[in-house]
C-alpha positions as CSV (number, residue, x, y, z in Angstrom):
1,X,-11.5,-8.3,-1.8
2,X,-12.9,-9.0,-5.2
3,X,-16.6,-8.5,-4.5
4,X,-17.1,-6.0,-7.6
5,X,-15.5,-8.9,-10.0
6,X,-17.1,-11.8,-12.3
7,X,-17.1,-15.0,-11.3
8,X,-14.8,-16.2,-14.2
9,X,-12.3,-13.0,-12.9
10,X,-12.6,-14.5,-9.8
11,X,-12.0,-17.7,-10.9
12,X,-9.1,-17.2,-12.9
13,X,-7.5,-15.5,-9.9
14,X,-8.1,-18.6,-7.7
15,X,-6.2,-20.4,-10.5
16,X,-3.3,-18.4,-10.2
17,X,-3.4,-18.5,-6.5
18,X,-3.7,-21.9,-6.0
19,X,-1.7,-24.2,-8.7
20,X,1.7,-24.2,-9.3
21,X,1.1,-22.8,-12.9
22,X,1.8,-19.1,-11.8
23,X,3.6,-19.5,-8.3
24,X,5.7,-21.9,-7.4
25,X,4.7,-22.0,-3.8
26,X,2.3,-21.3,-1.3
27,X,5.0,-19.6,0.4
28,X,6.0,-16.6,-3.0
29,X,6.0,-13.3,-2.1
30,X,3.0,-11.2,-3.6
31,X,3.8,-7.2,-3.3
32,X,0.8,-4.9,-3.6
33,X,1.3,-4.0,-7.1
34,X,1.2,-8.1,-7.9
35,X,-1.5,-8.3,-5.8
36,X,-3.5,-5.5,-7.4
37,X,-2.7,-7.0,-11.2
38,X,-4.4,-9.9,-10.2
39,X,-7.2,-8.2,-9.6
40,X,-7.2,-8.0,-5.8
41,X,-8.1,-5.2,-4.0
42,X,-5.2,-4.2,-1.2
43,X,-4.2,-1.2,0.6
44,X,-0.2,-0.1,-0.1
45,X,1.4,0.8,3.6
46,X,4.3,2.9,2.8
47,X,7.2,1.7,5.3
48,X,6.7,4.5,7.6
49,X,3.5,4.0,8.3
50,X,2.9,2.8,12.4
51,X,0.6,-0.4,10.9
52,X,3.2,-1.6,8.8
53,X,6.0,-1.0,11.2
54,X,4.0,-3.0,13.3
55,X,3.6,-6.1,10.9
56,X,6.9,-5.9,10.1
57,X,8.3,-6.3,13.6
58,X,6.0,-9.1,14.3
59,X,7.3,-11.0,10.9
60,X,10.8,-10.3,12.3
61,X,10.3,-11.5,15.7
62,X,8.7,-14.9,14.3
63,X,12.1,-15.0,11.9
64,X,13.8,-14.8,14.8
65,X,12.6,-17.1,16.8
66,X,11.6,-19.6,14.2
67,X,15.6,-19.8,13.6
68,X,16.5,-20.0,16.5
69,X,14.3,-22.5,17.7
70,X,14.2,-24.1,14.7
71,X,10.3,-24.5,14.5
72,X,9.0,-25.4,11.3
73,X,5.2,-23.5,11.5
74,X,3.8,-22.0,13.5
75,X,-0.2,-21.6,14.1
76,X,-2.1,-18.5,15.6
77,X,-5.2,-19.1,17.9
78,X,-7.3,-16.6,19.0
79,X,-5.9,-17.3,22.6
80,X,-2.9,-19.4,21.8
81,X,0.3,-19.8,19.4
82,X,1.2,-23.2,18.6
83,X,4.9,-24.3,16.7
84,X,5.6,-27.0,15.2
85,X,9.6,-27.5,15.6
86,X,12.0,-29.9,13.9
87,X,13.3,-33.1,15.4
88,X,17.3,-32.9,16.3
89,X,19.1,-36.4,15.4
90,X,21.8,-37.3,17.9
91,X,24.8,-35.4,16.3
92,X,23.0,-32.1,16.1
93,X,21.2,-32.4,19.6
94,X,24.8,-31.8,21.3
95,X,25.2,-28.7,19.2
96,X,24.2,-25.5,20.3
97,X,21.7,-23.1,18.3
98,X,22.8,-21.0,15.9
């Protein structure tokens, strides 16, 4: 992704990556024109394209299911998805999903 870069390039992009200094979370939201200012090098899907639609309906079905059965994470194996869910206290146990 940034073979063609300095180390100190390279560096400073880890920094912005990594601390809390540029992005607030691990979780923000990098588009490809972020992505590409900070010196990484991405390909742009356009919406219609069938990879993207394809990424996007996997990130969808995870949403979906993550909320509705309220997992916190979950972890792909090359043979196996794990989730980690959340733990119900008594009053919401009785209550149905969302």
């Amino acid at each position: 992704m940034m073979k063609e870069k300095t180390p100190s390039v390279i560096d400073e992009t880890v920094k912005k990556l990594s601390s809390r200094d540029t992005y607030f979370s691990h979780g923000s939201v990098i588009d490809h024109l972020e992505a590409t200012a900070l010196g990484l090098t991405v390909e742009y899907l356009p919406p219609d394209d069938a990879l993207w639609k394809r990424i996007w309906l996997l990130y969808c079905m995870y949403e979906h299911d993550s909320r509705k059965d309220r997992y916190l994470k979950i972890f792909e194996g090359h043979s196996i998805s794990t989730a980690i869910g959340t733990q119900l206290g008594a009053t919401q146990a009785s209550q149905p999903n969302p």
